[in-house]
Residue frames as qw, qx, qy, qz and C-alpha x, y, z in Angstrom:
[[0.691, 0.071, 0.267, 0.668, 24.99, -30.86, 54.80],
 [0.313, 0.934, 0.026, -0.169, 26.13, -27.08, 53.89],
 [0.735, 0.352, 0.131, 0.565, 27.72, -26.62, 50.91],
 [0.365, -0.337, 0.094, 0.863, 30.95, -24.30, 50.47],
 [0.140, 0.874, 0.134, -0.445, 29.73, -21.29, 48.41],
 [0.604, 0.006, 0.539, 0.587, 30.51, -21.39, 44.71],
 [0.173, 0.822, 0.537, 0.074, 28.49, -18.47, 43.59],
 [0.352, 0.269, -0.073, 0.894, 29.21, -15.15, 42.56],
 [0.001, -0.225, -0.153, 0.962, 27.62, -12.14, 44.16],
 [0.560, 0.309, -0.074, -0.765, 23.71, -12.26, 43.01],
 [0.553, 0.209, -0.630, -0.504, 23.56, -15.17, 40.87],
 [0.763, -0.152, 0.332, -0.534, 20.80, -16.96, 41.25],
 [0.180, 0.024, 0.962, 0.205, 20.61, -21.20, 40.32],
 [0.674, 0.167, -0.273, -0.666, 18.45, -22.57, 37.76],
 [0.451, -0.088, 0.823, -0.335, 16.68, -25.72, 38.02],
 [0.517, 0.204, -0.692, -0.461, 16.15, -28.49, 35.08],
 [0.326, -0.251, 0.774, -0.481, 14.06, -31.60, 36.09],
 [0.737, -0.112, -0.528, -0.407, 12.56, -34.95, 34.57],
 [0.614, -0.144, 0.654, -0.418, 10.87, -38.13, 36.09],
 [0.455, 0.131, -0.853, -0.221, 10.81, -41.67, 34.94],
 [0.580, -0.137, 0.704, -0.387, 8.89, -44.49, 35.99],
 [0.652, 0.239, -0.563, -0.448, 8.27, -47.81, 35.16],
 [0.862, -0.358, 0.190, -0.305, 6.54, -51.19, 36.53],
 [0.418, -0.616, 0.665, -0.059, 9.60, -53.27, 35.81],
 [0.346, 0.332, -0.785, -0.392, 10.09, -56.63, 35.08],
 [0.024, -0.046, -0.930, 0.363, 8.52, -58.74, 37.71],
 [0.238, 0.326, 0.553, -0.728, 5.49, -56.76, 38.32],
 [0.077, 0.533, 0.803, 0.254, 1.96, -56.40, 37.10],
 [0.248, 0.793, 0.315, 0.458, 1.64, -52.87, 38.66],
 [0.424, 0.416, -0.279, 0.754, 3.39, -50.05, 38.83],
 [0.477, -0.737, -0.462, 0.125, 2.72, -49.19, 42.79],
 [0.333, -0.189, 0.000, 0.924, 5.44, -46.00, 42.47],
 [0.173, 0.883, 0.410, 0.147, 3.95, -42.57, 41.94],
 [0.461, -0.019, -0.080, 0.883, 6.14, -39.40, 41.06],
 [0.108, 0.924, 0.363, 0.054, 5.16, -35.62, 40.59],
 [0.575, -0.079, 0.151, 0.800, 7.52, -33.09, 39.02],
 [0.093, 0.886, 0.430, 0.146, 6.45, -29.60, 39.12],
 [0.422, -0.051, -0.018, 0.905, 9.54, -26.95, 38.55],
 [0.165, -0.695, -0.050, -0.698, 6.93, -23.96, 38.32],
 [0.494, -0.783, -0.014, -0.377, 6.02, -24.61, 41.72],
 [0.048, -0.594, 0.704, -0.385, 9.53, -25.76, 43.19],
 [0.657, -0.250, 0.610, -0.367, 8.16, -29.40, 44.60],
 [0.315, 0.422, -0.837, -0.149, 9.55, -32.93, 43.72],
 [0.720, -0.262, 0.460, -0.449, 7.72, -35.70, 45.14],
 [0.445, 0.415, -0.751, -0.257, 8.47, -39.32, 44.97],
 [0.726, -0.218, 0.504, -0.413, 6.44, -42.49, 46.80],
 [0.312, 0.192, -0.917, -0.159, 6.59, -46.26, 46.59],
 [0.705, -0.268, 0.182, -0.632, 3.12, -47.68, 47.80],
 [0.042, -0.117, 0.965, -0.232, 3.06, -51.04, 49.94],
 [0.490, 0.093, 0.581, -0.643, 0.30, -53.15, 50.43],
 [0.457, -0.021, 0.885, 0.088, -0.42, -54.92, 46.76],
 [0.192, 0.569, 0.666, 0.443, -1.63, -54.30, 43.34],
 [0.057, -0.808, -0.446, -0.381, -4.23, -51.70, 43.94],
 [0.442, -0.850, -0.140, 0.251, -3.84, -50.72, 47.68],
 [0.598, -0.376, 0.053, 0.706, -0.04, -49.78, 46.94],
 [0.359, 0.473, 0.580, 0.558, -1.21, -48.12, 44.28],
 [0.326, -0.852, -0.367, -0.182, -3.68, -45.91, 46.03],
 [0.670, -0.596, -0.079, 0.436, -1.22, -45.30, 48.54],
 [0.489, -0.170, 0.242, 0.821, 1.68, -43.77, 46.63],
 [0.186, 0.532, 0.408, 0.718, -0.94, -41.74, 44.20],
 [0.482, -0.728, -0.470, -0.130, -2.64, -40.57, 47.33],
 [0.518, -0.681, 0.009, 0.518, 0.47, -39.32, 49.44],
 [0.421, 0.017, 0.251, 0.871, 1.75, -37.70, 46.12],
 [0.138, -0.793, -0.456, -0.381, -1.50, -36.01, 45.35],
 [0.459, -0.852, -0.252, -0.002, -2.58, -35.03, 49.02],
 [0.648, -0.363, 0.181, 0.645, 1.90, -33.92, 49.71],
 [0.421, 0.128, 0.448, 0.778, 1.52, -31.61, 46.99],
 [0.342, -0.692, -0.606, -0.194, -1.73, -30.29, 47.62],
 [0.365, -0.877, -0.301, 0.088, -0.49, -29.11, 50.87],
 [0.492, -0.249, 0.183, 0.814, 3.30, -27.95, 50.20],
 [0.062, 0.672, 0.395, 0.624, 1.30, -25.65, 47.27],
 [0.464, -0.736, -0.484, -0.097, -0.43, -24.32, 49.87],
 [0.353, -0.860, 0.087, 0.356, 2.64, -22.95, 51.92],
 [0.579, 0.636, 0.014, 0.510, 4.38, -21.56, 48.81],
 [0.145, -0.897, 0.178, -0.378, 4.46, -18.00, 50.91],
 [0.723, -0.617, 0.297, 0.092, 6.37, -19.80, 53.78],
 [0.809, 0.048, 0.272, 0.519, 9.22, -21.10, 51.41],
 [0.246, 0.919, 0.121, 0.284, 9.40, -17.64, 49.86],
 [0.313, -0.900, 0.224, -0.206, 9.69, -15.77, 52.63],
 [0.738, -0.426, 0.339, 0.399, 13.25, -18.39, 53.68],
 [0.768, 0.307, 0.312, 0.467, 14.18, -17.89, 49.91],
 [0.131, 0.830, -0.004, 0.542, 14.10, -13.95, 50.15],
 [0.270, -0.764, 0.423, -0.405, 15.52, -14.04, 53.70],
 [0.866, 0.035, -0.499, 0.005, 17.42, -17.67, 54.93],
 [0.245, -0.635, 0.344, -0.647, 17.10, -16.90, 58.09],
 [0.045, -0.017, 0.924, -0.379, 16.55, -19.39, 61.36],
 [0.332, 0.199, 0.603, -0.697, 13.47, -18.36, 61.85],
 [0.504, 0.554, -0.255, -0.612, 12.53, -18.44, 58.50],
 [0.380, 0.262, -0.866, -0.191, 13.96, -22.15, 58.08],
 [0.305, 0.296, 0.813, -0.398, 12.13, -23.55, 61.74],
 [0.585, 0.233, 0.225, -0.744, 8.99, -22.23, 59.53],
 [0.626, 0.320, -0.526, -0.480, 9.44, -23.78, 56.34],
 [0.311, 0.232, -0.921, -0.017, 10.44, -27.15, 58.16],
 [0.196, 0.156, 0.749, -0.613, 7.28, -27.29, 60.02],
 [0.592, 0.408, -0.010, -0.695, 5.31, -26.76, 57.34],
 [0.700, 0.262, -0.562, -0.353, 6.50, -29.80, 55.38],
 [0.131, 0.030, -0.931, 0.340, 6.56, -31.67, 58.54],
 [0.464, 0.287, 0.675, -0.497, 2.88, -31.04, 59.01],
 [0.561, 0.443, -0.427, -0.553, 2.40, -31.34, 55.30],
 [0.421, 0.065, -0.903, 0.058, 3.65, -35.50, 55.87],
 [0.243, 0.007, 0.643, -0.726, 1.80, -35.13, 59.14],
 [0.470, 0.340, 0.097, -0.809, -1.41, -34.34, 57.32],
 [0.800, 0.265, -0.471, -0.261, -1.02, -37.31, 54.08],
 [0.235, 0.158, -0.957, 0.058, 0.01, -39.80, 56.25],
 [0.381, 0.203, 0.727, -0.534, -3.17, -39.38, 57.93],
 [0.498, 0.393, -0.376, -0.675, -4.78, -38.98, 54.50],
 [0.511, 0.266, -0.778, -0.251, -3.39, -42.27, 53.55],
 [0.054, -0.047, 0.872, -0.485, -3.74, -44.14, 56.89],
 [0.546, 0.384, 0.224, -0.711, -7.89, -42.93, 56.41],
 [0.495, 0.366, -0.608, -0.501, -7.83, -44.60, 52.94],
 [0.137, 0.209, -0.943, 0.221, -7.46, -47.75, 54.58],
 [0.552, -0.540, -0.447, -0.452, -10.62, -48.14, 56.15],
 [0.048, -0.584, 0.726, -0.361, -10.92, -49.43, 59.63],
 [0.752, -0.334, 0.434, -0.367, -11.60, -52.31, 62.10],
 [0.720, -0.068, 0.677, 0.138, -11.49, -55.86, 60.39],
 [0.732, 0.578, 0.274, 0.234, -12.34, -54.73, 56.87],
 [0.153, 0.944, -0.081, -0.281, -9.33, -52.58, 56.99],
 [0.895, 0.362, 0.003, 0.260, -6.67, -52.92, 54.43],
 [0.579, -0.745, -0.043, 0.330, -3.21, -52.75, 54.61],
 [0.628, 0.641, 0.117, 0.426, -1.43, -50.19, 52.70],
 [0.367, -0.793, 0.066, 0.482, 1.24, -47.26, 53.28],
 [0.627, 0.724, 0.212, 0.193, 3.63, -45.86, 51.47],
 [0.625, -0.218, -0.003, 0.750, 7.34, -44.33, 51.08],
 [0.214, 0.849, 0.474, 0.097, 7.67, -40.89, 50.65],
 [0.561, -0.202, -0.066, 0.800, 10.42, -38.18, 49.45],
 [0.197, 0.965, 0.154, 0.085, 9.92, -34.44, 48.86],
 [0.629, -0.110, -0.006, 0.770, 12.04, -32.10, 47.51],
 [0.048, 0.932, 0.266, -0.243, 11.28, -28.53, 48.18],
 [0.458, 0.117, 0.022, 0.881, 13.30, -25.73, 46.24],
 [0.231, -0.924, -0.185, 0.243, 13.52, -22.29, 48.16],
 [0.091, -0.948, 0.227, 0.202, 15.80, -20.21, 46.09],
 [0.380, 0.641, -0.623, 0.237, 19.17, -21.13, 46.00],
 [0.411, -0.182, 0.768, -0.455, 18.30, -24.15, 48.98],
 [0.614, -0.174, -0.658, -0.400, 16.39, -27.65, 48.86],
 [0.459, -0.202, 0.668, -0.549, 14.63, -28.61, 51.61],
 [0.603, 0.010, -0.752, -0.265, 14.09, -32.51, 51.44],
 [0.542, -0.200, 0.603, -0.550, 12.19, -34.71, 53.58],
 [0.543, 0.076, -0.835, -0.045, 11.81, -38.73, 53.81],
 [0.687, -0.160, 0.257, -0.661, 10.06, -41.48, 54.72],
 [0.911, 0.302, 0.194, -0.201, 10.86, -45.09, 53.92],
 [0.614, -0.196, 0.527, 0.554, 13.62, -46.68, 51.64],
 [0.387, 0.917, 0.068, 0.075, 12.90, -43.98, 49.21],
 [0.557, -0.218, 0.160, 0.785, 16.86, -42.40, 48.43],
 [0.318, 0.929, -0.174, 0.070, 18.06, -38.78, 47.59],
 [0.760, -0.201, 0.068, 0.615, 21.80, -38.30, 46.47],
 [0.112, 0.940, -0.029, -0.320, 23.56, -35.23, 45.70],
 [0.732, 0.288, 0.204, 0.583, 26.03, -35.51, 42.91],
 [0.044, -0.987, 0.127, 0.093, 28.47, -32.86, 43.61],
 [0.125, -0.749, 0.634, 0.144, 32.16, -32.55, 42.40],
 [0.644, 0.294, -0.673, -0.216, 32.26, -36.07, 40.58],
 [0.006, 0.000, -0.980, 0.197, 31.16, -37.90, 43.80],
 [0.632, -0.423, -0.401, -0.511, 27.22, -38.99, 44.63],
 [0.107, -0.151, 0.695, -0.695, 26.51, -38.51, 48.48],
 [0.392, -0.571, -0.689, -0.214, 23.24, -40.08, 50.00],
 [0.274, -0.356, 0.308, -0.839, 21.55, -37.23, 52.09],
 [0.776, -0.291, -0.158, -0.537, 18.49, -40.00, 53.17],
 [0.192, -0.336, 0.879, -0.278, 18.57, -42.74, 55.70],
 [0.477, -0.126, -0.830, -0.260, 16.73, -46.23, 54.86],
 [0.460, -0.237, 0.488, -0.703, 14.02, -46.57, 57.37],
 [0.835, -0.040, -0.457, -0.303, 13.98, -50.41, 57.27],
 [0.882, -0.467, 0.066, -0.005, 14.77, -53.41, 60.02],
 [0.838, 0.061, 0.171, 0.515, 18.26, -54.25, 58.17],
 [0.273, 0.776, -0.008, 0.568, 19.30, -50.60, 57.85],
 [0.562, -0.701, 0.166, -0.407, 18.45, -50.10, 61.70],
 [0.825, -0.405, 0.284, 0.274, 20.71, -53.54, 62.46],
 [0.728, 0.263, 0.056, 0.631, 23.65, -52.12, 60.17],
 [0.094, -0.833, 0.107, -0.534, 23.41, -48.78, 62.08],
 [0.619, -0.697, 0.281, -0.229, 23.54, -50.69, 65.43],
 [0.016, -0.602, 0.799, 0.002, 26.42, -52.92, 64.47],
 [0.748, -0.082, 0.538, -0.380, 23.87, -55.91, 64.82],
 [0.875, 0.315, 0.355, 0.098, 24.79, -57.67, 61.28],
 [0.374, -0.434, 0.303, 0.761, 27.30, -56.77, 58.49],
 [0.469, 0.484, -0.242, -0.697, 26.77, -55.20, 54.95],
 [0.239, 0.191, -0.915, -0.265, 27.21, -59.20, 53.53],
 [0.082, -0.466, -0.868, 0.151, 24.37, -60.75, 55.78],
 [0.275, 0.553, 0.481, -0.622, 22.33, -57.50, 55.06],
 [0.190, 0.444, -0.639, -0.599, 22.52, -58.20, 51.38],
 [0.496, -0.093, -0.832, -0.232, 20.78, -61.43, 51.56],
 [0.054, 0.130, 0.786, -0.602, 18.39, -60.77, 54.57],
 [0.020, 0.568, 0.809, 0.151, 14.94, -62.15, 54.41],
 [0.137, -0.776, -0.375, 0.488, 14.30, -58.44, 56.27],
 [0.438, 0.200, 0.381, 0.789, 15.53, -56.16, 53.36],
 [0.127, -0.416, -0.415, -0.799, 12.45, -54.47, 52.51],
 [0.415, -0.699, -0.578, 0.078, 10.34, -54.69, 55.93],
 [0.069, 0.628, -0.093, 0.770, 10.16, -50.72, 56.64],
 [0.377, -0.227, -0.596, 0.672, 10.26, -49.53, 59.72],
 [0.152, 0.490, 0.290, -0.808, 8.65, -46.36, 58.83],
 [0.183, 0.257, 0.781, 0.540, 5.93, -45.83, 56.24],
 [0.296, 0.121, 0.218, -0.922, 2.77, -43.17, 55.80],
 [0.728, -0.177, 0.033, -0.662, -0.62, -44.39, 56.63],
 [0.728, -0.189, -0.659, -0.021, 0.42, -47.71, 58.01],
 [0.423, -0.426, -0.493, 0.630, 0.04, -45.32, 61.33],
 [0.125, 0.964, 0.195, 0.128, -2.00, -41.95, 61.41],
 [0.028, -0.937, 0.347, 0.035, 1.25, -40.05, 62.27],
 [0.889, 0.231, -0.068, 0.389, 5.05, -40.83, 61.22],
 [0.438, -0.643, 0.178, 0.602, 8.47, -39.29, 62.63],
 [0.556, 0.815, -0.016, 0.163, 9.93, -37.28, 59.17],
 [0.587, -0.156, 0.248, 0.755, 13.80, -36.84, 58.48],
 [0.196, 0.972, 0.100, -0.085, 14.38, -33.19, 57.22],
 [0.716, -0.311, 0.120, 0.613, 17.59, -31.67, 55.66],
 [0.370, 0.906, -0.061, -0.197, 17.93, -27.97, 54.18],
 [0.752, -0.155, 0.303, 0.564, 21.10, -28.52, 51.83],
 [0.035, -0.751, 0.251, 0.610, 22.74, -25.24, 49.73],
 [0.801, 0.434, 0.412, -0.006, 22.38, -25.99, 45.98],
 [0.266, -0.669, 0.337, 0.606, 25.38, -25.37, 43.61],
 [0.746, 0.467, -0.105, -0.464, 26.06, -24.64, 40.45],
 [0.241, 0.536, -0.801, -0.117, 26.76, -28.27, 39.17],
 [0.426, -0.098, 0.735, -0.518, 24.90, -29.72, 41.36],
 [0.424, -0.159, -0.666, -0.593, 22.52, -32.75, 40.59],
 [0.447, -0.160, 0.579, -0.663, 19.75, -33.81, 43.12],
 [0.458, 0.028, -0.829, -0.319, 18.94, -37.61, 42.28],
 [0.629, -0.084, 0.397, -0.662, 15.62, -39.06, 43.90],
 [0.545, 0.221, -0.628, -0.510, 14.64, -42.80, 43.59],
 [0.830, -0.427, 0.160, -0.321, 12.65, -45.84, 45.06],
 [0.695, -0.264, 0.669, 0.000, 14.07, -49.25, 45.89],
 [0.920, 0.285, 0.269, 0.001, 13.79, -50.63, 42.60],
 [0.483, 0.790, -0.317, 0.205, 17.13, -48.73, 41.58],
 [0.113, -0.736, 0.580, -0.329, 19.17, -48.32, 44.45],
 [0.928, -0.123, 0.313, -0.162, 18.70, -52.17, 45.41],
 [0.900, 0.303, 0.160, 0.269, 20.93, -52.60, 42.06],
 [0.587, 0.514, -0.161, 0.604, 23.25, -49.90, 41.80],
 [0.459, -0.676, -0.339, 0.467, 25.08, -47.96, 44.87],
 [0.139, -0.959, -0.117, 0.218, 26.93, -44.57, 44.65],
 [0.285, -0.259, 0.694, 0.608, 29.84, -45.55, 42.62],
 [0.425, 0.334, 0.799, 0.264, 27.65, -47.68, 40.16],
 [0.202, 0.878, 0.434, -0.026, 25.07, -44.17, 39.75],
 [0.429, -0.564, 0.322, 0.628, 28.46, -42.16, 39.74],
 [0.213, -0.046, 0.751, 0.624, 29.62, -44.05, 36.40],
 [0.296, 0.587, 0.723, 0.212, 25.84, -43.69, 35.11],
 [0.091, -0.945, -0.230, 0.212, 25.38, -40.11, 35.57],
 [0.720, 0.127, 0.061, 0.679, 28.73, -39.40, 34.58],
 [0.343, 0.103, -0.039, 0.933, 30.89, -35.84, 34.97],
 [0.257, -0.089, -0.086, -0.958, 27.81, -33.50, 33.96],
 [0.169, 0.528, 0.825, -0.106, 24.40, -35.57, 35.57],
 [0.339, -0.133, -0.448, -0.816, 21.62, -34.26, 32.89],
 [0.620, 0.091, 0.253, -0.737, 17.81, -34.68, 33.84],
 [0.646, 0.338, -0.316, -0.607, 17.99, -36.93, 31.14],
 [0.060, 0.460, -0.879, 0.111, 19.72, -39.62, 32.74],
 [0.656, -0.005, 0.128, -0.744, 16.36, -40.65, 33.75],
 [0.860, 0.262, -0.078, -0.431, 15.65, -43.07, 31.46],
 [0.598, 0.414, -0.650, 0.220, 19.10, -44.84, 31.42],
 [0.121, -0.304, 0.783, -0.528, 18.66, -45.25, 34.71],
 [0.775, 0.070, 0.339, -0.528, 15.71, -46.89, 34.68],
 [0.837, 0.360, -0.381, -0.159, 17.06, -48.94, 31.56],
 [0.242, 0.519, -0.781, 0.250, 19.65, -49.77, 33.83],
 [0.496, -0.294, 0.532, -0.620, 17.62, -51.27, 36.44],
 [0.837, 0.163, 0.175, -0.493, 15.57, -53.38, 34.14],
 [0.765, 0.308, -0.553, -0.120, 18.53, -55.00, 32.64],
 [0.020, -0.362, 0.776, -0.516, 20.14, -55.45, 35.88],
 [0.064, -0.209, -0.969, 0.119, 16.98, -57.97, 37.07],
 [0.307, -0.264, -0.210, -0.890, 13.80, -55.35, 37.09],
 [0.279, -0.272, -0.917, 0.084, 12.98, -57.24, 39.65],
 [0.037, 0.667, 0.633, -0.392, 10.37, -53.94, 40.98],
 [0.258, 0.919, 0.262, 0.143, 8.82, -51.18, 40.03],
 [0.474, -0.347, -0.088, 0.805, 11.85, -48.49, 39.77],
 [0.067, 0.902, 0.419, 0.083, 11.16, -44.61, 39.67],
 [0.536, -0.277, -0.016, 0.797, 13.57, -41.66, 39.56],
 [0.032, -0.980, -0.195, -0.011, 13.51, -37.75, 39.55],
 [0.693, -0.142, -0.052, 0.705, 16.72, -36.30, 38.64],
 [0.033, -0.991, -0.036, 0.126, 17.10, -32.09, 39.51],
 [0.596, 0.245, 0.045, 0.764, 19.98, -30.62, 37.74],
 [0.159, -0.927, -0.136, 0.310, 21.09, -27.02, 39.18],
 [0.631, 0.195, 0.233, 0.714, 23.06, -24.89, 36.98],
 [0.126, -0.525, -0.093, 0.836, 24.10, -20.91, 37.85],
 [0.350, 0.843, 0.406, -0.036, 21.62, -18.29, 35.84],
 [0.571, 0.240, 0.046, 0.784, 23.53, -16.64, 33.34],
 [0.086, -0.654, -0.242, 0.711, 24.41, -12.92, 34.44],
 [0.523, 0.786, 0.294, 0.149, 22.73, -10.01, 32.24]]
């Protein structure tokens, strides 16, 4: 998606950003892990599979080790944020494509191997900010939305079985509401040393929110429903009402969310 151009001449966006999490109502533990780090521009959100501990491991492990290495190529996001060039975007998106490369083997290792290995993995979203740009990248039934102009867009595709047969026309949205297949990813990091990555560079405005969250929301509320929560001006703070929303709504998993407000730097 590139956005129209709402900026004046110089001005730069600022960038406001909490995280929520919480194990829900159902659960015993909380197998989400977030990481919110506005000095260094990186957003990171996972949902670990595999049960109690392992999912655990999983999601703290691909946020850790995913952060770890996106640090690492600060200088490469720079260099697009001071010049947003082509060449300058192929870099940066190769870097956080071998940045998922790298923790899904991470996580995939964790696992052990042969018979005593366990089976764990994990969803995984990043959001990079470069400037006055996000570069995001998914894994899993993790969700980003942009909330722009009073609507809420979903930049991510679901990488489950029932996403893949409502892409191919194979069921309808009513019999993929109540399929047994809901949650059975398709993709996931370390339940395979390497994983395909979705990438999108998207143009950040001022007004803009950038909403990040696992399954345990977006299961209960679509893009209207987070509309009416988030209302006119989405705040960082919405956080927590969203989560409150989840848990009255059946809390039936862990739910986790990362909302990025962008709002133009005043001029001096």
């Amino acid at each position: 998606m590139r956005a129209r151009p709402l900026r004046a001449s110089g001005a730069m966006i600022q960038i406001t950003a909490r995280g929520a999490t919480d194990v829900g109502k159902k659960r015993n533990v909380n197998e989400d892990a977030l990481g919110v780090d506005e000095a260094a521009g990186l957003f990171i959100l996972a949902d670990g599979m595999g049960g109690h501990e392992s999912g655990a491991l999983a999601s703290k492990a691909a946020v850790e080790m995913v952060h770890k290495e996106l640090a690492a190529k600060r200088a490469v996001f720079d260099r697009f944020r001071d010049d947003p060039s082509e060449a300058n975007s192929g870099a940066a998106i190769a870097a956080v494509v071998a940045a998922f490369e790298r923790t899904c083997a991470h996580v995939f290792d964790l696992g052990g191997e042969g018979k005593s290995r366990r089976r764990m993995g994990s969803t995984l979203d990043v959001v990079v900010r470069m400037g006055d740009h996000a570069l995001l990248a998914h894994v899993g039934d993790g969700r980003v939305y942009l909330v722009r102009d009073g609507k809420c867009n979903r930049l991510t595709e679901d990488h489950t079985i029932v996403a893949e047969q409502l892409r191919a026309g194979i069921i309808t949205s009513d019999e993929a509401a109540t399929s047994p297949y809901r949650g059975v990813l398709t993709r996931a990091m370390g339940t395979h040393q390497s994983v395909k990555i979705d990438t999108l560079l998207v143009e950040l405005n001022d007004g803009d929110c950038l909403l990040m969250c696992t399954d345990g929301l977006h299961k209960y509320a679509d893009e209207a429903e987070l509309m009416r929560l988030l209302g006119p001006s989405p705040s960082p703070d919405a956080t927590a009402k969203l989560v409150d929303f989840a848990n009255a709504a059946g809390g039936a998993d862990n739910v986790s969310v990362i909302a990025i407000a962008c709002r133009e730097a005043p001029q001096p």
